[in-house]
C-alpha positions as CSV (number, residue, x, y, z in Angstrom):
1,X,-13.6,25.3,16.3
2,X,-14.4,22.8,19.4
3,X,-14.4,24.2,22.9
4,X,-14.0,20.7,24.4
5,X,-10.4,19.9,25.4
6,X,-10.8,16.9,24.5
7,X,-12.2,17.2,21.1
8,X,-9.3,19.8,20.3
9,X,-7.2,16.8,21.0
10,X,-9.1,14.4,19.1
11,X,-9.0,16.6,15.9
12,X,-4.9,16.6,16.3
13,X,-4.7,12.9,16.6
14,X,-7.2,12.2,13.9
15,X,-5.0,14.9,11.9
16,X,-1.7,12.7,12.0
17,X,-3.6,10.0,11.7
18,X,-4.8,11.2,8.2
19,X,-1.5,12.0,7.5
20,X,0.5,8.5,8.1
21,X,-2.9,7.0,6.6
22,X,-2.5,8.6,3.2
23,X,1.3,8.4,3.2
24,X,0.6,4.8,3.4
25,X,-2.0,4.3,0.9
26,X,0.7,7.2,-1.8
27,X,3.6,4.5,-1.0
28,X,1.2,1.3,-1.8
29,X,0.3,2.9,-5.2
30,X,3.3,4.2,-6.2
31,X,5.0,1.0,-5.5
32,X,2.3,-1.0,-7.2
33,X,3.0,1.7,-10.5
34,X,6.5,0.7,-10.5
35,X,5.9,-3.0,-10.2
36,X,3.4,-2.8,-13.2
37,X,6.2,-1.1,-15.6
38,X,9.1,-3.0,-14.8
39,X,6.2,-5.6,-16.0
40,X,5.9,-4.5,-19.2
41,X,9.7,-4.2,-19.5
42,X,9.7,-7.7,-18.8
43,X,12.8,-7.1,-16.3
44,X,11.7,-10.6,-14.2
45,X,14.3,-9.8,-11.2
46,X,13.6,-6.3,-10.5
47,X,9.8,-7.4,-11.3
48,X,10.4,-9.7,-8.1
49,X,12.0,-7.4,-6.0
50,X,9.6,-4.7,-6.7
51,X,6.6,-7.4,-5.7
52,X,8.4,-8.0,-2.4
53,X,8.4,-4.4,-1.6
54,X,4.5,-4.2,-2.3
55,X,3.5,-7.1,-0.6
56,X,5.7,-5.2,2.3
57,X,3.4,-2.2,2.3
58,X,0.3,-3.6,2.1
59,X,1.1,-6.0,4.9
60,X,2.2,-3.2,7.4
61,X,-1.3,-1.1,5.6
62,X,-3.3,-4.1,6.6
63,X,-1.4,-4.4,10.2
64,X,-2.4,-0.8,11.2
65,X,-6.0,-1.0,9.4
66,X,-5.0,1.6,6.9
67,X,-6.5,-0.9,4.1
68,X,-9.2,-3.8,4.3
69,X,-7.1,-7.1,4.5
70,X,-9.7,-8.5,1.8
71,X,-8.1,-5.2,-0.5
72,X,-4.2,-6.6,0.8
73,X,-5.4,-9.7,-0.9
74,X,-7.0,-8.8,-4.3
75,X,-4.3,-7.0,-4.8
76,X,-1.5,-10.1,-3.5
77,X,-3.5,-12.0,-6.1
78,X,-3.2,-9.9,-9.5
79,X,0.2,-8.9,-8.9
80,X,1.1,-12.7,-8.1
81,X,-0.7,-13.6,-11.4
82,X,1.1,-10.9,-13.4
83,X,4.4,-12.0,-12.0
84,X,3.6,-15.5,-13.0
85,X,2.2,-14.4,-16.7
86,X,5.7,-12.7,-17.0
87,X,7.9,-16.2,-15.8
88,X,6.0,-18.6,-18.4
């Protein structure tokens, strides 16, 4: 436990900070997991509207430096590509 003011104030910003950081990172996957099985169920429109959600999240991740913005692209990419394998 610090004695420093300032580091017991560090440690509570660095604790919230954790906290939005991994709520973040929960909604990118879990958004990305939906995206993937409306995929496979071939359901095109919900397939585009769940792909406009993720690239949502990772854009507001990338913003606040939650996530690289060279990881906000790779993952842009493949779910672009599986999009576009679904269309033709």
């Amino acid at each position: 436990m610090p004695n420093i003011q300032s580091q017991i104030k560090r440690d509570r910003q660095n604790k919230k900070r954790y906290l939005k950081n991994k709520g973040l990172k929960n909604r990118i996957r879990s958004i990305n997991k939906e995206f993937l099985q409306t995929i496979e169920q071939k359901n095109e429109k919900e397939a585009e509207k769940k792909l406009s959600l993720l690239f949502k999240a990772l854009d507001k991740a990338a913003k606040s430096n939650v996530v690289h913005k060279n990881y906000v692209a790779n993952k842009k990419s493949k779910a672009s590509q599986k999009l576009d394998s679904l269309k033709s």
